[in-house]
KEDRENDO-496355 format. One line per field, with one value per residue (C-alpha): x, y, z; residue in one letter; residue number from 1. Coordinates in nm, 3 decimals, always signed. Example, Ala and Ser with C-alpha at 12.3 -4.5 7.8 and 13.67 -1.06 7.14 Angstrom:
2
px	[+1.230:+1.367]
py	[-0.450:-0.106]
pz	[+0.780:+0.714]
zati	[A:S]
lumke	[1:2]
***
This chain:
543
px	[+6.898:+7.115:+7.302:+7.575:+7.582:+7.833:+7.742:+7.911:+7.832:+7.468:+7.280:+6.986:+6.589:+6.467:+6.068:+6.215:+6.026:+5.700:+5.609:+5.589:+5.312:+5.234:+4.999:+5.022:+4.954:+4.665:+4.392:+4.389:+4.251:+3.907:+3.915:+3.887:+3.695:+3.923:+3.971:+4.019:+4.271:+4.265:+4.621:+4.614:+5.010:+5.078:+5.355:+5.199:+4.946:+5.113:+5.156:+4.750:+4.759:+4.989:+4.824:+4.469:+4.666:+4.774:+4.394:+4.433:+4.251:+4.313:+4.389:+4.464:+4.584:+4.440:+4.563:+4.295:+4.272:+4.170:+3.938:+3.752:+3.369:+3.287:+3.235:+3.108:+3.463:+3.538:+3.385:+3.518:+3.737:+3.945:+4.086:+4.466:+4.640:+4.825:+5.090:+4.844:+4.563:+4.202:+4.207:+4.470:+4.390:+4.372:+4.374:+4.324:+3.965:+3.756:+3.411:+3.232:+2.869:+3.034:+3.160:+2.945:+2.598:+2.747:+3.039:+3.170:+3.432:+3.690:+3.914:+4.201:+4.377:+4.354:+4.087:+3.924:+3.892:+3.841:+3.491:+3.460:+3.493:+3.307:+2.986:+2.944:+3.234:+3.506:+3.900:+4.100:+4.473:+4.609:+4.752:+5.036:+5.119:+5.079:+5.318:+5.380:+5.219:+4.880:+4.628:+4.280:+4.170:+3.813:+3.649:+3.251:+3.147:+3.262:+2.970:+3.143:+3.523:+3.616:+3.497:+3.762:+4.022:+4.135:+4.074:+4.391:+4.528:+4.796:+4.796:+5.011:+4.898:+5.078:+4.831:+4.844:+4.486:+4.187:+3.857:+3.683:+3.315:+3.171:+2.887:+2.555:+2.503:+2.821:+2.900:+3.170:+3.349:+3.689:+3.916:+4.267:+4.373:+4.462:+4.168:+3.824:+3.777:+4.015:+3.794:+3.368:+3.123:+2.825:+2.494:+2.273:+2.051:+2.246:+2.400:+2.331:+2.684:+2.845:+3.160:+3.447:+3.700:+4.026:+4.264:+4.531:+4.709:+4.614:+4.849:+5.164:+5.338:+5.307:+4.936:+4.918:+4.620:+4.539:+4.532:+4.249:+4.053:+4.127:+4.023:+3.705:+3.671:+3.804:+3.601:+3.306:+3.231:+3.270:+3.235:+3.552:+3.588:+3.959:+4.006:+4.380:+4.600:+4.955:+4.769:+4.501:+4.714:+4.961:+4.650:+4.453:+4.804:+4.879:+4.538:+4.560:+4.909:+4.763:+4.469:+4.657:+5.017:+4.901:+5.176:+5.317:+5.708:+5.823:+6.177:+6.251:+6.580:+6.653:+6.863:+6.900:+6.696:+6.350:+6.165:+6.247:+6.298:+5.956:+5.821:+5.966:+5.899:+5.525:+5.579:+5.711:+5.437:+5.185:+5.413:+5.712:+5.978:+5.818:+6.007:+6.351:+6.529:+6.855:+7.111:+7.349:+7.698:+7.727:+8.076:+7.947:+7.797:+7.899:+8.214:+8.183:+7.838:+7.753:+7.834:+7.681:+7.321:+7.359:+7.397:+7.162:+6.900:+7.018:+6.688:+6.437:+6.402:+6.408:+6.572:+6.852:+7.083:+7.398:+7.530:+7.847:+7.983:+8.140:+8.408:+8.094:+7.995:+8.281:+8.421:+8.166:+8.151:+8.572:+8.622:+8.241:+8.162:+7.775:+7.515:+7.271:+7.534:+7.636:+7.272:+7.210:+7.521:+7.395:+7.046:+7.202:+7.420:+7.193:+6.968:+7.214:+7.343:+6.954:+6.856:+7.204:+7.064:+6.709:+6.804:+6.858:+6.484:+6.232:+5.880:+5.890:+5.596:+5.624:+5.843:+5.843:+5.907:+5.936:+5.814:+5.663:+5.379:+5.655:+5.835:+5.461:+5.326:+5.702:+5.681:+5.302:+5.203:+4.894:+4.858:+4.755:+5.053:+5.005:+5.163:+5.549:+5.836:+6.162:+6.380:+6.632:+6.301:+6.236:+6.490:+6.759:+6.503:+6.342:+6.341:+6.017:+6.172:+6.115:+5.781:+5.759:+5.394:+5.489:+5.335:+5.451:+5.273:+5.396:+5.293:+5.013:+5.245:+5.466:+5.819:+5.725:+5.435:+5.664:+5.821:+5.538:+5.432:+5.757:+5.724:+5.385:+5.574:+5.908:+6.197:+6.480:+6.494:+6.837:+6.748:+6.419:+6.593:+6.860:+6.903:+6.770:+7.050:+7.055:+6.978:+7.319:+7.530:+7.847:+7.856:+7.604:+7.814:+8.134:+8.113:+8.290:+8.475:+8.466:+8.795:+8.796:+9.061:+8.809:+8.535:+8.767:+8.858:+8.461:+8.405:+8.655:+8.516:+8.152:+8.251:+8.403:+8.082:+7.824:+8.006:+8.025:+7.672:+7.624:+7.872:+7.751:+7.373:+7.296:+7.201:+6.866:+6.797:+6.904:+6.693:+6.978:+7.373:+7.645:+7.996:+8.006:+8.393:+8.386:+8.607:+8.802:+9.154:+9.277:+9.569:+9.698:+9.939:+10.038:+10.318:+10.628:+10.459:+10.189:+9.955:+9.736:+9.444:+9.051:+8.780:+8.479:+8.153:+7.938:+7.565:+7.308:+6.908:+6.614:+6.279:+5.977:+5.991:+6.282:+6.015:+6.117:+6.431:+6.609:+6.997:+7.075:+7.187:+7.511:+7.691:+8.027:+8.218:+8.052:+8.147:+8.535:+8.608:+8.460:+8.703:+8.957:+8.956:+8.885:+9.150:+9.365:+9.279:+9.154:+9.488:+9.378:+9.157:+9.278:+8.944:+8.608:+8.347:+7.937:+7.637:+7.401:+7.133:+6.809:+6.528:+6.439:+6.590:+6.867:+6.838:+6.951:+7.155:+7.464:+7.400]
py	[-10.310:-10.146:-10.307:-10.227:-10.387:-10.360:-10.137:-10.297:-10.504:-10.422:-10.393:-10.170:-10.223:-10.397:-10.268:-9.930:-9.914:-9.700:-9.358:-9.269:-9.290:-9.063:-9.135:-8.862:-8.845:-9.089:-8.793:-8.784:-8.470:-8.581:-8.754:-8.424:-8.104:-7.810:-7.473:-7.367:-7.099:-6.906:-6.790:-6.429:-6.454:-6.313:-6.376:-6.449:-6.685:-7.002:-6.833:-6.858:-7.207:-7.253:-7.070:-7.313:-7.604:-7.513:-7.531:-7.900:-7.782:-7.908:-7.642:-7.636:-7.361:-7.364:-7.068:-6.814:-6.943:-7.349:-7.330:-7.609:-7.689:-7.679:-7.978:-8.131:-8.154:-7.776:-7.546:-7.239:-7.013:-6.753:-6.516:-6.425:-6.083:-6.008:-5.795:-5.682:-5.382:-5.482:-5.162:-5.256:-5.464:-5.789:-5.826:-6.156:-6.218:-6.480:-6.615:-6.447:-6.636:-6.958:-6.907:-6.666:-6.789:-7.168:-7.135:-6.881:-6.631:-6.476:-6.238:-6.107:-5.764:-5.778:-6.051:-5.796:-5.553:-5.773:-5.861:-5.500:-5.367:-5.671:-5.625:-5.248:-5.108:-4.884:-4.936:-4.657:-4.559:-4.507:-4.169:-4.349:-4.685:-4.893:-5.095:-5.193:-5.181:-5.027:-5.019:-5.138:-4.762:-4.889:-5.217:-5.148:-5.487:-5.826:-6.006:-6.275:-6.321:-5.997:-6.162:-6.160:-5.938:-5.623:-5.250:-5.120:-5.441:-5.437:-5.577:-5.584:-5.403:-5.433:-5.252:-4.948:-4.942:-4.887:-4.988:-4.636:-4.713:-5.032:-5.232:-5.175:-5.539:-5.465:-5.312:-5.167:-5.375:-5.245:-4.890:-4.778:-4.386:-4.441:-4.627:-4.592:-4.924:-5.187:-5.517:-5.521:-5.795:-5.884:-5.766:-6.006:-6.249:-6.059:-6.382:-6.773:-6.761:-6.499:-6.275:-6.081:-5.843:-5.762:-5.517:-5.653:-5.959:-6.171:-6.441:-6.286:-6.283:-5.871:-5.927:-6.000:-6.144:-6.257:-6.597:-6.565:-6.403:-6.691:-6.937:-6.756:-6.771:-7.148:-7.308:-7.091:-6.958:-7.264:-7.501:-7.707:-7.953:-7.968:-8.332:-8.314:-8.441:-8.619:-8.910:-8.963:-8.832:-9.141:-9.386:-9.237:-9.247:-9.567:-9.718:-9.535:-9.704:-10.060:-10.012:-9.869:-10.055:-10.391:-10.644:-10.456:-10.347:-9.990:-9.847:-9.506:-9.295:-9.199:-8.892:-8.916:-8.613:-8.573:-8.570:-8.932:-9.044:-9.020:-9.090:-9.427:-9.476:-9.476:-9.679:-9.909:-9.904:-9.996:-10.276:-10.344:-10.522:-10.441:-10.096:-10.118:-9.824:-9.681:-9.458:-9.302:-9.142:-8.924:-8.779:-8.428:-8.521:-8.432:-8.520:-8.889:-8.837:-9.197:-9.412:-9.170:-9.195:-9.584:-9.615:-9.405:-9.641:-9.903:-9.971:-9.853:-10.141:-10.034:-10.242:-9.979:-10.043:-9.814:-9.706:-9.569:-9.407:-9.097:-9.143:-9.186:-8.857:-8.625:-8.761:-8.605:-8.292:-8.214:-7.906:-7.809:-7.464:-7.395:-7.461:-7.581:-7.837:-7.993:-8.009:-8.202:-8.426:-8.476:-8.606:-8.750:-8.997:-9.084:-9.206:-9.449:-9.564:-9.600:-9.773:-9.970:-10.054:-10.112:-10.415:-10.603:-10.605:-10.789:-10.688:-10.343:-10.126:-9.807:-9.510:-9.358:-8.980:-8.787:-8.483:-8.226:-7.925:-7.625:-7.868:-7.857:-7.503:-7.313:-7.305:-7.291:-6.959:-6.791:-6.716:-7.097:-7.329:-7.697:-7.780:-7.840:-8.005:-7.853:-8.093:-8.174:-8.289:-8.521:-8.845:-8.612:-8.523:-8.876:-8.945:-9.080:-9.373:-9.506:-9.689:-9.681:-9.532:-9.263:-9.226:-8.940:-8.965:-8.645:-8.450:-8.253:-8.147:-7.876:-7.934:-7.869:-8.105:-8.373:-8.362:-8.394:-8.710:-8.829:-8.796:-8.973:-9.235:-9.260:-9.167:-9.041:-8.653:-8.675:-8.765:-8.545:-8.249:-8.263:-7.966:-7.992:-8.004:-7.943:-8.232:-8.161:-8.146:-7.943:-7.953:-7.599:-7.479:-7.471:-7.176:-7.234:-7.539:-7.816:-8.041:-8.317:-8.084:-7.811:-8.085:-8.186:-7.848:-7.770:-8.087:-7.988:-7.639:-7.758:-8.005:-7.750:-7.501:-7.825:-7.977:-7.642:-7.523:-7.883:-7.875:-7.512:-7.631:-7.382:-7.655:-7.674:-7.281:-7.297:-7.372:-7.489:-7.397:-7.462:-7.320:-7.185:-7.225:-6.889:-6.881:-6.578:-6.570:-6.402:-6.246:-6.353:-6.402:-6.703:-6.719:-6.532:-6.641:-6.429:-6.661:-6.639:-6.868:-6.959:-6.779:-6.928:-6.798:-6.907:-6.933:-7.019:-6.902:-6.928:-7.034:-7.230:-7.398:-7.222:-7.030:-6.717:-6.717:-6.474:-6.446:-6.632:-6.369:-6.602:-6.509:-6.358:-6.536:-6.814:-6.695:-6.617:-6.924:-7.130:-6.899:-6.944:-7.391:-7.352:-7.128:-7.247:-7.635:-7.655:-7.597:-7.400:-7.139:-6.832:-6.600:-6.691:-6.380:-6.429:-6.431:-6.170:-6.144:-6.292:-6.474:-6.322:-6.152:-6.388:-6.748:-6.989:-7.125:-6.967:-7.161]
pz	[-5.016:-5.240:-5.483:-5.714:-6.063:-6.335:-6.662:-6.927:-7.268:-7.231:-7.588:-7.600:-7.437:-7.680:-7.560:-7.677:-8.020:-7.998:-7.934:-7.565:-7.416:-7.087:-6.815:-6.591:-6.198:-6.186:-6.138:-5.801:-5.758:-5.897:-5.550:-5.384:-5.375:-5.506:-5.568:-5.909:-5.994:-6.310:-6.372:-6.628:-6.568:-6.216:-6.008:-5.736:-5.858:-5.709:-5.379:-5.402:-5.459:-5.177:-4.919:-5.030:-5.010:-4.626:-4.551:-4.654:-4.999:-5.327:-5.540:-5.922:-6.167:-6.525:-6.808:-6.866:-7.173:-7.092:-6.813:-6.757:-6.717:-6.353:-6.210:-5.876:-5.726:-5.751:-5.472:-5.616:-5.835:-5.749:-6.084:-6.003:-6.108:-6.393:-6.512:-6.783:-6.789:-6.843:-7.066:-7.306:-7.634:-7.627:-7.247:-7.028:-7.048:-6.897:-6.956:-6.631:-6.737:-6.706:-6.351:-6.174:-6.042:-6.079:-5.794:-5.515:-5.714:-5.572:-5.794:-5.705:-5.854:-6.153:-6.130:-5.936:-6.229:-6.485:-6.257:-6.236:-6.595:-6.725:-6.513:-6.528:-6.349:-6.397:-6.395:-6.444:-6.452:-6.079:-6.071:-5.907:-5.953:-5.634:-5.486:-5.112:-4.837:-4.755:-4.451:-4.464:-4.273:-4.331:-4.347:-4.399:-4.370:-4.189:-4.241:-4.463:-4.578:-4.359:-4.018:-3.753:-3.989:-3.780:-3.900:-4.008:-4.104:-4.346:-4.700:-4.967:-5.285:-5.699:-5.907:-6.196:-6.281:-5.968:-5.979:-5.941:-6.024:-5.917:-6.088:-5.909:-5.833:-5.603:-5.263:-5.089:-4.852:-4.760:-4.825:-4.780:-4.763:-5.129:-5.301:-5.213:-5.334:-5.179:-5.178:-5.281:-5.297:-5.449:-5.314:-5.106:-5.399:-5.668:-5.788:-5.684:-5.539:-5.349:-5.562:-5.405:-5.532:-5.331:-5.520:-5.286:-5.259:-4.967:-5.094:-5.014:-4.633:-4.637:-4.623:-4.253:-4.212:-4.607:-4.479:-4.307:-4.527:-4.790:-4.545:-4.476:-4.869:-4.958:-4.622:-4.485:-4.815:-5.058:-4.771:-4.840:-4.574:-4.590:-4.638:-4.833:-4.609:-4.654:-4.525:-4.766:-5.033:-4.919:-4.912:-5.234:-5.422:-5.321:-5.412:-5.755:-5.835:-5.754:-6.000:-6.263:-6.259:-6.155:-6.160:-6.459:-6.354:-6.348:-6.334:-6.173:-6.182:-5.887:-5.830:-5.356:-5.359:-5.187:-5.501:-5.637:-5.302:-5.238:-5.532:-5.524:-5.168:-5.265:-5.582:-5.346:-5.112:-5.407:-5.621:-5.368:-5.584:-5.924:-5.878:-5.988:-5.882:-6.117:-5.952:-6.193:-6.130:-6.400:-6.275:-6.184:-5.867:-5.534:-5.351:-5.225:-5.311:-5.518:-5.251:-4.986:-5.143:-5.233:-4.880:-4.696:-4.970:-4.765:-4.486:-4.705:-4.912:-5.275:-5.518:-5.669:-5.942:-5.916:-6.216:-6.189:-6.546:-6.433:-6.750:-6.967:-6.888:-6.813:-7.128:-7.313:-7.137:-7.121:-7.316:-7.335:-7.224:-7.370:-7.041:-7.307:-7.459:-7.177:-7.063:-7.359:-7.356:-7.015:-7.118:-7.374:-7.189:-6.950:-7.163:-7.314:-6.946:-6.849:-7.140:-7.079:-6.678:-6.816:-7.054:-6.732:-6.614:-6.787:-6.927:-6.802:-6.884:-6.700:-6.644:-6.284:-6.227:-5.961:-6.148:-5.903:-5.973:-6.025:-6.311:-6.507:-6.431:-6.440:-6.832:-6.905:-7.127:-6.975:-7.372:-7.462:-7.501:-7.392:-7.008:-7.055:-6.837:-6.822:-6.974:-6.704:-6.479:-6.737:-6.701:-6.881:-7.175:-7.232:-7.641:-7.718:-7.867:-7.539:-7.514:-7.187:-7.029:-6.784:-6.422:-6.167:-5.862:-5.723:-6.013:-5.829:-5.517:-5.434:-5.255:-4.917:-4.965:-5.115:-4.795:-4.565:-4.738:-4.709:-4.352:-4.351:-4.556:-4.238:-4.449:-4.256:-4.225:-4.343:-4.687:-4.647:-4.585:-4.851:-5.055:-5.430:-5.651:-6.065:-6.286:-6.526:-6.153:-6.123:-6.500:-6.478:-6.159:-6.374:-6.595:-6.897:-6.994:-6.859:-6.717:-6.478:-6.288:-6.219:-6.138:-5.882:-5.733:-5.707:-5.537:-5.274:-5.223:-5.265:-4.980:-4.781:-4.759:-4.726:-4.457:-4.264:-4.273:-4.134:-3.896:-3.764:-3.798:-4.031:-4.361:-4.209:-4.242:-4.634:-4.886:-5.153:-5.163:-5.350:-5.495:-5.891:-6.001:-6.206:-6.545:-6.374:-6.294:-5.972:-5.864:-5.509:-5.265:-5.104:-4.853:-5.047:-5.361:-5.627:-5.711:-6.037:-5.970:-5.933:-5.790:-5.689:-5.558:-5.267:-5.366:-5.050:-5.042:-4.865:-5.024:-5.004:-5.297:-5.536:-5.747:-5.548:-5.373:-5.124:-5.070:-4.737:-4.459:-4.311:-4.038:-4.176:-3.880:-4.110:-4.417:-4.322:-4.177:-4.512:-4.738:-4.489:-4.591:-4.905:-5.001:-4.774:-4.897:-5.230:-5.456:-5.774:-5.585:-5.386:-5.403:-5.215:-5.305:-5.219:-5.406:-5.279:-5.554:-5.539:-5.723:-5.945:-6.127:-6.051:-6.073:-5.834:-6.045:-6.277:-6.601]
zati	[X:X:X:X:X:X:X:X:X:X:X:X:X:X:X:X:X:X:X:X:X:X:X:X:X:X:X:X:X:X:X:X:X:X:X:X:X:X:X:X:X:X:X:X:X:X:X:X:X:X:X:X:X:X:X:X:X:X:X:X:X:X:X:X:X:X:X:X:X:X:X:X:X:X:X:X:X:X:X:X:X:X:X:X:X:X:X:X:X:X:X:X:X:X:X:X:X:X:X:X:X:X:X:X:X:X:X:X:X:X:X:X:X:X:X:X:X:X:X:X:X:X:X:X:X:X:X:X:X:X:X:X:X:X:X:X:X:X:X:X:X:X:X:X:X:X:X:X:X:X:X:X:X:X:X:X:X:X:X:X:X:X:X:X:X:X:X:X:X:X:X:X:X:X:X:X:X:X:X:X:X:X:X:X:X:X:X:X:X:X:X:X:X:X:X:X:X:X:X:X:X:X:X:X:X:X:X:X:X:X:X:X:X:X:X:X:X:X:X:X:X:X:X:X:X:X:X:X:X:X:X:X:X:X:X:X:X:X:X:X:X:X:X:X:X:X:X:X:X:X:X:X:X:X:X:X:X:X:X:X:X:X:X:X:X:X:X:X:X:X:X:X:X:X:X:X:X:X:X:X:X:X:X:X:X:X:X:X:X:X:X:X:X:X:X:X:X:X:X:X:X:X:X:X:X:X:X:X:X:X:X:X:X:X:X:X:X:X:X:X:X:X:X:X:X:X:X:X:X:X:X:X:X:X:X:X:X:X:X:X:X:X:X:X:X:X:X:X:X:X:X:X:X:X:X:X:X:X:X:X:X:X:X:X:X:X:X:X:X:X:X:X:X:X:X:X:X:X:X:X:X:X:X:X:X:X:X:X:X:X:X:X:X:X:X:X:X:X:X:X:X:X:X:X:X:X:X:X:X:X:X:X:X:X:X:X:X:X:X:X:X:X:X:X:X:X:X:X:X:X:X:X:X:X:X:X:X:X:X:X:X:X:X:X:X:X:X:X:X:X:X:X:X:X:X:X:X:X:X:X:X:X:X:X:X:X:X:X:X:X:X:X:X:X:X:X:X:X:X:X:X:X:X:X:X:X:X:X:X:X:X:X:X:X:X:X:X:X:X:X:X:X:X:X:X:X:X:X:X:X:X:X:X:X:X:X:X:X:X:X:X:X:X:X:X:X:X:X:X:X:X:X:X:X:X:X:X:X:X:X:X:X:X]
lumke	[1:2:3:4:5:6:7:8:9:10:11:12:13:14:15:16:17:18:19:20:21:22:23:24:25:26:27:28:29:30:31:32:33:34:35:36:37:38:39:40:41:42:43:44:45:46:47:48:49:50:51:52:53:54:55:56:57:58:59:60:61:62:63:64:65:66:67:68:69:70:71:72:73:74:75:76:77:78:79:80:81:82:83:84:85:86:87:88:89:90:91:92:93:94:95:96:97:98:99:100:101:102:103:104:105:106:107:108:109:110:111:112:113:114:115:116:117:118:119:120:121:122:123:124:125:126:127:128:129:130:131:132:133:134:135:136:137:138:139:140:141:142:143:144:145:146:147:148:149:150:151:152:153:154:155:156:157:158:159:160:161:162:163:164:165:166:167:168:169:170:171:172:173:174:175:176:177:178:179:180:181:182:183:184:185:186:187:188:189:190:191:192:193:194:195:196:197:198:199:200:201:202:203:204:205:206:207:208:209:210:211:212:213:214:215:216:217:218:219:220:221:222:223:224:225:226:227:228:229:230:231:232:233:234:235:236:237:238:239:240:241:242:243:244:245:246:247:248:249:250:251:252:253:254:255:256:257:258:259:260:261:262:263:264:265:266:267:268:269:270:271:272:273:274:275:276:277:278:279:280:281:282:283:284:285:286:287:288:289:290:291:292:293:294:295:296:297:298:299:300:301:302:303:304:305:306:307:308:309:310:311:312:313:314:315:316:317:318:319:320:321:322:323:324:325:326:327:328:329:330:331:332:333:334:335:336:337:338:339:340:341:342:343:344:345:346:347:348:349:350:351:352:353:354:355:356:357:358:359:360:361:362:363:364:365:366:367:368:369:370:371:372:373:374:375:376:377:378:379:380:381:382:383:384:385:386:387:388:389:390:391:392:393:394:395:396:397:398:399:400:401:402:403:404:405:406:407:408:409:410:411:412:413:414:415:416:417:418:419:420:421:422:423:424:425:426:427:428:429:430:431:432:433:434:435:436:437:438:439:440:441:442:443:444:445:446:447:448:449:450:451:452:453:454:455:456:457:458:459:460:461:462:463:464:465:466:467:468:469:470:471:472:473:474:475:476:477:478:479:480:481:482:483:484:485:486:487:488:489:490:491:492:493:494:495:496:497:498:499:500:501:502:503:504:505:506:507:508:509:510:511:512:513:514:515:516:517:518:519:520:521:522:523:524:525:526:527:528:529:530:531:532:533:534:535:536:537:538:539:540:541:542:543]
***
């Protein structure tokens, strides 16, 4: 149950003394077969890990530049696109001897040309740049990843160069009134393992029936068995935990979002009350919000610690208009109240995070740096004076995963379905400076717009909203009175899992009444406007 514990006269961890030490998601992928996916730097390249991970598929994406040996547990490869030309110096390159004859290949776009150029072929300039939608007119083979796709079908193509001469251990397979050559495979006992090239993008929605034709590729042609499921993923992670935390204790931060919800829920499940849980109010948190999550913990029996030191933190952040600063005053402070909380448990050895697989891949060069976190995914920006060993047993999952193991693990919808909201708060939703005043007017607003898409059962349709209090003054009139006050600006989107993001379509009966209270309730404000860009270029967020 949850419990609330006072934050005061606490001297420092005292295990906080060597260099961290990081043990990250417990391998469970070497559990399961996968498909490997070699990113050159497309867009789209973890929309192809998605749509293999619906087939109940591992699938991992490595930089072009660190691809591993093959081993037994991968079935195949497939080569994304790129925003690059296989013509132009220095271009994405991949070793083709080390993949081909040793696993199925499937490369995609500019995958697809690299295969081409490398082996023979030619790739040319288009003489017009490609982008949209296109109709397979002919498909000259369905013998293997084209069985049961429909002539004409529609498919979504993003390419500048064309493959206009291909290798002669290659065959047509499928053309569109634009390029003679939309998709090719190898010939029959050309290699050990069958290739494919698809200048399109079967990843993406526009290609109707791409999904198909990657399940045709990830399980008749590689023969994965599709054995990834929430529930082994539940029972593998939970086994995994056991055998690597022991008895050892572990202490999680837990923000009352999906993400370290479940990640504690399955700590839980391994170690039970060798998970101490630490809920922080760091002042910039929703209206009412502190006591809301403490007690929708209660039930699920985690041991929480709630922190509140809201002064702590708005303290520090009153005046402070630079996103990065307050970010880091942020981290900063919640270090100090963690490390604070932390002195009260014993012997603890491990660091729980509920680090998911857009926080790794998001910031990973295609050019060679190392895997990286975005700092406000990592406990506020962890110091590695902390010598605590790390585990994240959600590391390998998307969002919409996360919460399909949460339902496998029975935690309430409510909490399941919560909208993901910024590490640093309200702090990043206040542009400019920062006043306990105008966190208070943007808690009122914010509470205004949440309560209403709830109350009109239209939360469930957005992906993540919230109000931006904008550093612009307005001119108004209120009763017999010019006004000279706030604006602030609704923000809702959809998404899948807020790596692309489209501006929600509300209903402006919706929209009018929510400008109606908040203007008409929230003193300091007296202009509503809404955000209609999308990601990207725009990010979710302001700051």
């Amino acid at each position: 149950m949850a419990t609330l514990r006072s934050t005061h006269n606490r001297g420092k961890l005292n295990i906080i003394s060597t260099p961290i030490q990081s043990i990250f998601c417990l391998f469970l992928h070497l559990m399961h077969e996968k498909i490997l996916i070699v990113d050159f730097g497309s867009q789209y390249t973890q929309l192809i890990a998605r749509r293999v991970r619906e087939l109940n598929v591992y699938s991992e994406i490595v930089p072009y530049t660190k691809v591993p040996k093959l081993d037994d547990t991968i079935k195949g490869v497939i080569l994304s696109g790129s925003p690059c030309s296989v013509n132009q110096e220095n271009a994405p390159d991949v070793d083709a001897d080390a993949l081909l004859n040793h696993r199925p290949v499937l490369g995609v776009c500019y995958g697809a040309q690299l295969l081409a150029k490398k082996l023979g072929g030619e790739v040319t300039p288009s003489s017009t740049r490609e982008y949209g939608r296109a109709n397979l007119d002919t498909i000259h083979s369905k013998d293997t990843i084209f069985k049961g796709i429909s002539d004409g079908t529609q498919v979504w193509m993003s390419h500048g160069d064309t493959v206009t001469r291909l290798p002669e251990q290659f065959e047509l397979l499928a053309s569109t009134r634009s390029i003679n050559i939309a998709a090719y495979q190898s010939k029959p006992g050309a290699y050990k393992f069958p290739v494919f090239g698809l200048q399109f993008h079967p990843e993406v929605y526009h290609s109707l029936e791409g999904s198909m034709l990657l399940k045709d590729f990830v399980i008749d042609t590689c023969g994965c068995t599709g054995d990834w499921t929430p529930a082994s993923f539940v029972d593998d992670t939970v086994a995994q935990i056991k055998a690597t935390v022991g008895n050892d204790k572990v202490v999680l931060g837990l923000s009352g979002g999906v993400d370290s919800t479940v990640a504690a829920i399955l700590l839980h499940k391994a170690i039970g009350h060798n998970l101490y849980c630490v809920f922080v109010n760091n002042g910039v948190l929703r209206k009412g919000e502190f006591d809301s999550v403490l007690e929708s913990y209660k039930g699920l029996g985690l041991n929480v610690i709630g922190a509140d030191a809201s002064d702590d933190f708005i303290n520090g952040l009153e005046g402070v208009s630079d996103p990065e600063t307050k970010r880091k005053i942020i981290g900063k402070t919640f270090i100090d109240v963690f490390d604070r909380e932390a002195h009260s448990i014993q012997d603890v050895k491990w660091l729980g995070q509920g680090t998911i697989y857009p926080d790794v891949i998001e910031s990973v060069s295609v050019h060679g740096p190392s895997v990286t976190i975005k700092s406000h995914h990592n406990v506020g920006g962890l110091p590695e004076r902390m010598g605590l060993k790390i585990i994240e047993p959600l590391r390998n999952l998307f969002k919409d995963e996360v919460r399909r193991v949460g339902r496998e693990l029975s935690i309430p919808e409510n909490i399941l379905n919560r909208h993901p909201f910024p590490g640093p708060g309200l702090a990043i939703r206040i542009i400019g400076a920062i006043s306990r005043e105008k966190i208070t007017i943007l808690q009122e607003a914010d509470a205004i717009f949440i309560n209403n898409l709830k109350k009109h059962n239209l939360y469930n349709e957005v992906w993540q909203a919230g109000v931006m209090l904008l550093p612009v003054q307005s001119v108004g009139v209120m009763g017999d009175e010019r006004t000279y006050e706030s604006v602030v600006a609704l923000r809702a989107v959809t998404s899948t899992d807020g790596m692309t993001a489209d501006w929600c379509h509300l209903p402006y009966e919706f929209l009018a009444e929510v400008s109606n209270e908040i203007i008409n309730k929230v003193k300091g404000i007296n202009r509503v406007v809404y955000d209609i860009s999308s990601k990207p270029p725009s990010t979710i967020e302001w700051e």
